[in-house]
C-alpha positions as a Markdown table, in Angstrom:
| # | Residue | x | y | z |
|---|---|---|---|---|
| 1 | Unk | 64.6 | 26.1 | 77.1 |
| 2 | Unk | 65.1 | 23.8 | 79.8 |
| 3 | Unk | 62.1 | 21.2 | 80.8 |
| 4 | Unk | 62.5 | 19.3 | 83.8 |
| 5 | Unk | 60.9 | 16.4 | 84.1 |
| 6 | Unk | 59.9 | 14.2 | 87.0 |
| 7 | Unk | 58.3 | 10.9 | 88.3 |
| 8 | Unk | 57.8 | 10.0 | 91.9 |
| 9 | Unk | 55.4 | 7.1 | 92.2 |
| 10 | Unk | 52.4 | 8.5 | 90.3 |
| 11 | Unk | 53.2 | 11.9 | 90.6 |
| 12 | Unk | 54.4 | 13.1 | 87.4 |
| 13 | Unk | 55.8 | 16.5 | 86.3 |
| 14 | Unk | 57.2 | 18.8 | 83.7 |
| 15 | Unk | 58.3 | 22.2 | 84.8 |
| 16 | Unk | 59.6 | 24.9 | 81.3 |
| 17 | Unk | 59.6 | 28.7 | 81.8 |
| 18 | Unk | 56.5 | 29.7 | 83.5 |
| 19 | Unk | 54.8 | 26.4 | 82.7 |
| 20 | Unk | 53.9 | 23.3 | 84.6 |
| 21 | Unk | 52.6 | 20.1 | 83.5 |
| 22 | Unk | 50.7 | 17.3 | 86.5 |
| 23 | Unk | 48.0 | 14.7 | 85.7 |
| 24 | Unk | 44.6 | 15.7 | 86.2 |
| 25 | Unk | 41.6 | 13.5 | 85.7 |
| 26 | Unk | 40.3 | 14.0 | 82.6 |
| 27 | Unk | 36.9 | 14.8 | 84.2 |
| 28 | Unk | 37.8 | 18.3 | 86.0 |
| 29 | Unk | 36.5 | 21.3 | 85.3 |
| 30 | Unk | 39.5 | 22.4 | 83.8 |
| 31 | Unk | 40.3 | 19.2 | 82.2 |
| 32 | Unk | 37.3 | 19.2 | 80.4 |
| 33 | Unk | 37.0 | 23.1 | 79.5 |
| 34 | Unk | 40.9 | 22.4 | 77.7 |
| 35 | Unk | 39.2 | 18.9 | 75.7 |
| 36 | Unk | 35.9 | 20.8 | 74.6 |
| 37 | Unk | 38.6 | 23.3 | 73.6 |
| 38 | Unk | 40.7 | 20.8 | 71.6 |
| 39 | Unk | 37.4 | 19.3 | 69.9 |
| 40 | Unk | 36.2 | 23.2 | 69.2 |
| 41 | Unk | 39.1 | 23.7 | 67.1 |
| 42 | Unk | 40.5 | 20.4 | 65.7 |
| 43 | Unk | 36.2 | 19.8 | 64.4 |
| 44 | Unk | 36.5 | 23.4 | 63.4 |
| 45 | Unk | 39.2 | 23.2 | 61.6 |
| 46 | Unk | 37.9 | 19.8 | 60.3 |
| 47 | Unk | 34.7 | 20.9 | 58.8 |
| 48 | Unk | 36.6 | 24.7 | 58.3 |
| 49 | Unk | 33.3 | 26.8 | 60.6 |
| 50 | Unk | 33.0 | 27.0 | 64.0 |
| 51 | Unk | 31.0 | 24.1 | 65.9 |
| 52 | Unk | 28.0 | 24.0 | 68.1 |
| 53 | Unk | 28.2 | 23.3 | 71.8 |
| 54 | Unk | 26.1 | 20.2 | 71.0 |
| 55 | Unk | 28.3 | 19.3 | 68.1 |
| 56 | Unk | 31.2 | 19.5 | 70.9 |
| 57 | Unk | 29.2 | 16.8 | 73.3 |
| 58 | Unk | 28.5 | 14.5 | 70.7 |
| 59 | Unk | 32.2 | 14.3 | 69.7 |
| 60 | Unk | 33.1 | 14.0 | 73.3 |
| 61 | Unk | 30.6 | 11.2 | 73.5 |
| 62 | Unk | 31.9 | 9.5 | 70.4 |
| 63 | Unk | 35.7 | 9.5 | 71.2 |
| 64 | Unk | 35.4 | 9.3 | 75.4 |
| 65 | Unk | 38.5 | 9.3 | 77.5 |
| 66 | Unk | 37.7 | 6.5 | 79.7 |
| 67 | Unk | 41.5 | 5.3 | 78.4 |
| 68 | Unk | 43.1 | 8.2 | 79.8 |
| 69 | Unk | 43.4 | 7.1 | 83.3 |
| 70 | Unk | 44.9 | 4.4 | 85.4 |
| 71 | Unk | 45.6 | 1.8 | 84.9 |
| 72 | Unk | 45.7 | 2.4 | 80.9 |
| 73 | Unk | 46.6 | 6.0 | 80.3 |
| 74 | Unk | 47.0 | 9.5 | 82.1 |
| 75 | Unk | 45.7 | 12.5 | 81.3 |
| 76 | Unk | 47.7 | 15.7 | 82.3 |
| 77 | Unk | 46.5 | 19.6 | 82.3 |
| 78 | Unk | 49.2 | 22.0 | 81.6 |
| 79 | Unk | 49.2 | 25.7 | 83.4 |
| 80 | Unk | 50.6 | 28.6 | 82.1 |
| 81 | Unk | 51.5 | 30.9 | 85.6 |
| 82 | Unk | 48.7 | 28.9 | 86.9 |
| 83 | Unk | 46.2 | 29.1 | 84.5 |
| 84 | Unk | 45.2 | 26.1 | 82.9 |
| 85 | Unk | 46.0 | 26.6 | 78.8 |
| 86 | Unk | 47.0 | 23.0 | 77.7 |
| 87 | Unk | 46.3 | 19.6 | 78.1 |
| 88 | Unk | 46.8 | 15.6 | 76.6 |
| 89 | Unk | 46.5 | 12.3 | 77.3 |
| 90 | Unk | 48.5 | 9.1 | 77.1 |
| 91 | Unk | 47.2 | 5.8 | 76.3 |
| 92 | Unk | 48.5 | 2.0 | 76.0 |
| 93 | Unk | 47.7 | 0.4 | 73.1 |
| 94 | Unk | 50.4 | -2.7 | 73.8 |
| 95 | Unk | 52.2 | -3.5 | 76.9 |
| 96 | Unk | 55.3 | -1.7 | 75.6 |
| 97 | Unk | 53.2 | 1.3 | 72.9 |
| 98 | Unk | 51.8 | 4.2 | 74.1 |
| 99 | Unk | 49.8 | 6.7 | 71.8 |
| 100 | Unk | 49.3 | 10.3 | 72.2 |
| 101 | Unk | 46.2 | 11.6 | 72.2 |
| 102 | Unk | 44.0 | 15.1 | 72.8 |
| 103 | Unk | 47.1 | 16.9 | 72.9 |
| 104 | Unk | 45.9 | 20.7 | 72.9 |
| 105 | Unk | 47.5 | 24.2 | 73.7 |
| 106 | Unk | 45.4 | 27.4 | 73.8 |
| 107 | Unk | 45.8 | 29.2 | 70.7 |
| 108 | Unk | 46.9 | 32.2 | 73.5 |
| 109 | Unk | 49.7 | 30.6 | 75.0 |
| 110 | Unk | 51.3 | 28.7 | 71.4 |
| 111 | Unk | 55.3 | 29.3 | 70.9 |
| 112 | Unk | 55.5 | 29.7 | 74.8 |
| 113 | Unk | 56.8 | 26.7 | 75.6 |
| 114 | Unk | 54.2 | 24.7 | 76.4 |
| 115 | Unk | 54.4 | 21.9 | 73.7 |
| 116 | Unk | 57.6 | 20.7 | 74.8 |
| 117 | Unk | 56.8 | 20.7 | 78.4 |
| 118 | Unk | 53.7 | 18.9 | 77.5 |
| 119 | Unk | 55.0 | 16.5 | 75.8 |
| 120 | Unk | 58.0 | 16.1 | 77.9 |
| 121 | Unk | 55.5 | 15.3 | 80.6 |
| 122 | Unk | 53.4 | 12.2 | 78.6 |
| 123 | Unk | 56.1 | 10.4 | 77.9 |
| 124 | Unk | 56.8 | 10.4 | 81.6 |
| 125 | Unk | 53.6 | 8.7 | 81.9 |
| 126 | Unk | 54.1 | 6.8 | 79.2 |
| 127 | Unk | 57.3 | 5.2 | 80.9 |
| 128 | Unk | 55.6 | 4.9 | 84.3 |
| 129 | Unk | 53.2 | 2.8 | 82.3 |
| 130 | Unk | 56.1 | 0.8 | 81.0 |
| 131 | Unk | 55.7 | 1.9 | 77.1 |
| 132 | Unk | 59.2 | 2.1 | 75.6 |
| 133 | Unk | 57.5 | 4.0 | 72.5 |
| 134 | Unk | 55.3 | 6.3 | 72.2 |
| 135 | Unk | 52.7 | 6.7 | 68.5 |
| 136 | Unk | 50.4 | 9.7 | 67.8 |
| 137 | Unk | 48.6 | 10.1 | 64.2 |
| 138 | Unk | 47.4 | 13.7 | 63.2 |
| 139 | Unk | 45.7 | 15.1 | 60.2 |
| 140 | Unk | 47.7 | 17.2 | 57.6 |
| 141 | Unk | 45.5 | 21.0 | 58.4 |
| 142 | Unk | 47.1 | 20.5 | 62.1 |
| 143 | Unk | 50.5 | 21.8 | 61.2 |
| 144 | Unk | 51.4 | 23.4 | 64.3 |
| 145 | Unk | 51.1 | 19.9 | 65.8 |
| 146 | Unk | 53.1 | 18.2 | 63.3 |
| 147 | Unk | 56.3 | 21.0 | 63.7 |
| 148 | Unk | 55.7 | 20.4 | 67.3 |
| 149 | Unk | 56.1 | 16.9 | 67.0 |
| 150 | Unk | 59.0 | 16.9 | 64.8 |
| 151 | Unk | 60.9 | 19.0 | 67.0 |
| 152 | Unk | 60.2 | 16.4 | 69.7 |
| 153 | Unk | 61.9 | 14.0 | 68.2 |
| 154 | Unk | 58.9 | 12.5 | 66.6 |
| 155 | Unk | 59.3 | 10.1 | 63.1 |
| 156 | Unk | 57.3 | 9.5 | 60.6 |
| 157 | Unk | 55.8 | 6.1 | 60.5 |
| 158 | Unk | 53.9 | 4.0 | 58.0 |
| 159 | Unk | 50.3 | 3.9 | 59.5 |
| 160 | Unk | 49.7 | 1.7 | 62.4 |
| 161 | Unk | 46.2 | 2.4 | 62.6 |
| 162 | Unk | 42.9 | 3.0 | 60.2 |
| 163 | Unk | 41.7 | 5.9 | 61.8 |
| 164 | Unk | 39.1 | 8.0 | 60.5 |
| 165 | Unk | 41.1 | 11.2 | 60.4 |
| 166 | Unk | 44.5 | 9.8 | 60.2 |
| 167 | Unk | 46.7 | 11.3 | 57.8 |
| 168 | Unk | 49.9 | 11.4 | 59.3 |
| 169 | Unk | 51.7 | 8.5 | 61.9 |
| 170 | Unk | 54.6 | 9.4 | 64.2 |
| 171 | Unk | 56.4 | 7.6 | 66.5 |
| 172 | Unk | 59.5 | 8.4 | 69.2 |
| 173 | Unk | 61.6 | 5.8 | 70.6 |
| 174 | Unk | 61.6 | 6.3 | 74.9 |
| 175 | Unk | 64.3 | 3.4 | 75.6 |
């Protein structure tokens, strides 16, 4: 499949199939139905039942994405024939190290593509933002995400961080 990618001042995109990828504030409607969706199922799958709306805000409230915007990150919404069904954010965390974070496809639109053109598109905006790396950890029950990643390109990497949920550290050279 071929992606194409793009970046014209702050205008970044990734175009695969019937996808395309753009950066959305990650305070939209549509951004935030996608990251309630991403904390639904990564908490879910976490604590193995399905979680309550409030369980969803608090998590939100713990974890915000004030990072996920200019100048420090992005945050892109990926649209399957137009529908929004996938989303992510890219942070700094040096001058030169960017880390992946909230990267989500609908359960609906999985093996279609829109990984990869995800992807393809945050480490657009991690180059705009002038990472030359880009880090991610991820928790072994995600192992959709962790194929994805590898077939991005993606390494493992001794940890780089503490976090709570961390049980897996990848990293991807963008020089």
């Amino acid at each position: 499949m071929d992606i194409e990618s793009m970046s014209t001042g702050s205008t970044i995109l990734a175009a695969a199939g019937n996808w395309t990828v753009a950066p959305e504030h990650f305070a939209t409607p549509e951004a935030t139905a996608l990251r309630r969706a991403y904390y639904a199922e990564v908490a879910g799958r976490y604590w193995k039942r399905s979680v309550t709306e409030a369980e969803i805000d608090e998590g939100l409230r713990d974890d915000p994405a004030d990072g996920l915007a200019p100048p420090t990150g992005r945050f892109v919404v990926g649209r399957l024939a137009g529908t929004p069904r996938a989303c992510g954010g890219i942070r700094l965390l040096d001058p030169v190290t960017a880390e992946l974070t909230r990267v989500y496809v609908d359960p609906r639109a999985r093996g279609t593509g829109g990984g990869a053109a995800l992807l393809t598109a945050l480490e657009a905006a991690a180059r705009a933002l002038g990472a030359e790396r880009v880090r991610l950890d991820t928790r072994s029950d995600l192992v959709e995400a962790r194929a994805l990643y590898a077939r991005q390109g993606y390494a493992e990497i001794p940890a780089y961080n503490e976090g709570q949920y961390a049980e897996h550290w990848f990293e991807k050279s963008l020089v």
